[in-house]
N, C-alpha and C positions, 0 to 999 in steps of 0.2 A: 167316711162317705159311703154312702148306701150303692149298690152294685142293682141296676134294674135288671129285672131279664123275664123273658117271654115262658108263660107257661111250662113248654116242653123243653126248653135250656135250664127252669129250677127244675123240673122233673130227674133231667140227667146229672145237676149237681147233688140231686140226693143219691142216685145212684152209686153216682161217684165218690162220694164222702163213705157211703158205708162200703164199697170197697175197699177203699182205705183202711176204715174199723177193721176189715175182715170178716164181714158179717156171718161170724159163725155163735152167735151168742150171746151172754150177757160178760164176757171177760177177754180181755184181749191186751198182751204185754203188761200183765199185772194192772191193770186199770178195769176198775170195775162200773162197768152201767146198768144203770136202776131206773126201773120205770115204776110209777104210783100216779095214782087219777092222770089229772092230764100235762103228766111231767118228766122229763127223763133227765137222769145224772150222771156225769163219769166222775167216778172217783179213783184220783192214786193215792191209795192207802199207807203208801211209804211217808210222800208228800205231804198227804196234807188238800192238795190244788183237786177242786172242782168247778165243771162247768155243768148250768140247768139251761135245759129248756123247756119252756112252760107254755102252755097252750093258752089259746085266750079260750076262755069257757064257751062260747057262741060257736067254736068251731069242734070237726071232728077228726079226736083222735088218733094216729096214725103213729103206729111206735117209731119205724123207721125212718121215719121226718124228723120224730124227735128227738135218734140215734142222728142223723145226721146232722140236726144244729147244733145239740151239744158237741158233737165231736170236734166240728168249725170255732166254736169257741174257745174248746179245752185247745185248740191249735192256735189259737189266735186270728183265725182268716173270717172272713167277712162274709157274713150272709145275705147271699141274695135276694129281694124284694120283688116280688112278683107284680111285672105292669100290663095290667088286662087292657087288653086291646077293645077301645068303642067301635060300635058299629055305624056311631054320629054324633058327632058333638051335642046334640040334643041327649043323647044320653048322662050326660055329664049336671050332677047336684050341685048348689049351693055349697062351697066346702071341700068340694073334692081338689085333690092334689095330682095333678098332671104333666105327662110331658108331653111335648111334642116330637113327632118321629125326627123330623128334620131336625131338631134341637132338643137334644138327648137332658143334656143339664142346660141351665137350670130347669128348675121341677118349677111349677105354677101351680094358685090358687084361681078357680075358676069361681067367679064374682055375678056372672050376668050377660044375656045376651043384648045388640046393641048392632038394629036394623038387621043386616045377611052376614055379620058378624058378629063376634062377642069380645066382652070386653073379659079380663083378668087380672087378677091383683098378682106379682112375682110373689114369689116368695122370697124372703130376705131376713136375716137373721139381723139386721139393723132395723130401725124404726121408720129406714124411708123404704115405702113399696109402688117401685115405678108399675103403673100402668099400662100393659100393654095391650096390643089389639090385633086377633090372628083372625086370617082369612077360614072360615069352615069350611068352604070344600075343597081346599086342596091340601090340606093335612093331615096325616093319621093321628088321632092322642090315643092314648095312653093313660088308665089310674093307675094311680099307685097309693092312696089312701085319701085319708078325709080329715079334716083340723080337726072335725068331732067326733074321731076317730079316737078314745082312748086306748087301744091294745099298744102303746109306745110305752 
């Protein structure tokens, strides 16, 4: 399950992860990190075991980003997804994957507006996708991606 969080809370889990690393380099506890175009890897050379993290090409590279999701992998802990806060529901595309503040999960597909409301498809890993219907001024959302979003 995807872990949401606000700009400056993934900001501090990058922090945090390369603390971890020790960010003095590309080597640390015999585990080696490699970086090349828009990709970085740990390798334990004993092992065998690596973790990538690959950038999706539209965006800009950042070694330490890409120290930090490898290294959450090569751990097995969960990376968090960053949910940009709207300034109004009308900012919100056909497609986009949102939440709502007051209702963190589940995550919503935003379908259409519908009078001083809108309407939205749930998201649903089954075939039924109930309809719901949120009030726009008294909520914050939240993206967190878009169905035609290929970087997944």
């Amino acid at each position: 399950m995807k872990k949401l969080v606000s700009e400056k809370e993934f900001n501090q889990w990058v922090k945090d992860m390369c603390d971890s690393w020790n960010y003095r380099g590309s080597v640390y506890n015999n585990l080696q990190r490699v970086d090349f175009d828009t990709t970085t890897m740990i390798v334990n050379p004993k092992t065998g075991k690596t973790s990538i993290a690959k950038l999706h090409p539209q965006d800009k590279y950042v070694s330490y980003i890409g120290l930090a999701v490898a290294w959450a992998k090569y751990k097995g802990l969960t990376v968090p997804t960053v949910a940009e806060e709207l300034k109004s529901y009308k900012d919100l595309k056909f497609g986009d994957i949102f939440i709502v503040k007051s209702n963190i999960v589940p995550t919503y597909i935003y379908v259409g507006i519908e009078g001083s409301r809108f309407v939205i498809a749930r998201q649903n890993r089954s075939s039924d996708e109930e309809l719901v219907t949120f009030s726009a001024n008294n909520n914050k959302f939240y993206r967190v991606g878009n169905i035609f979003d290929k970087r997944e």
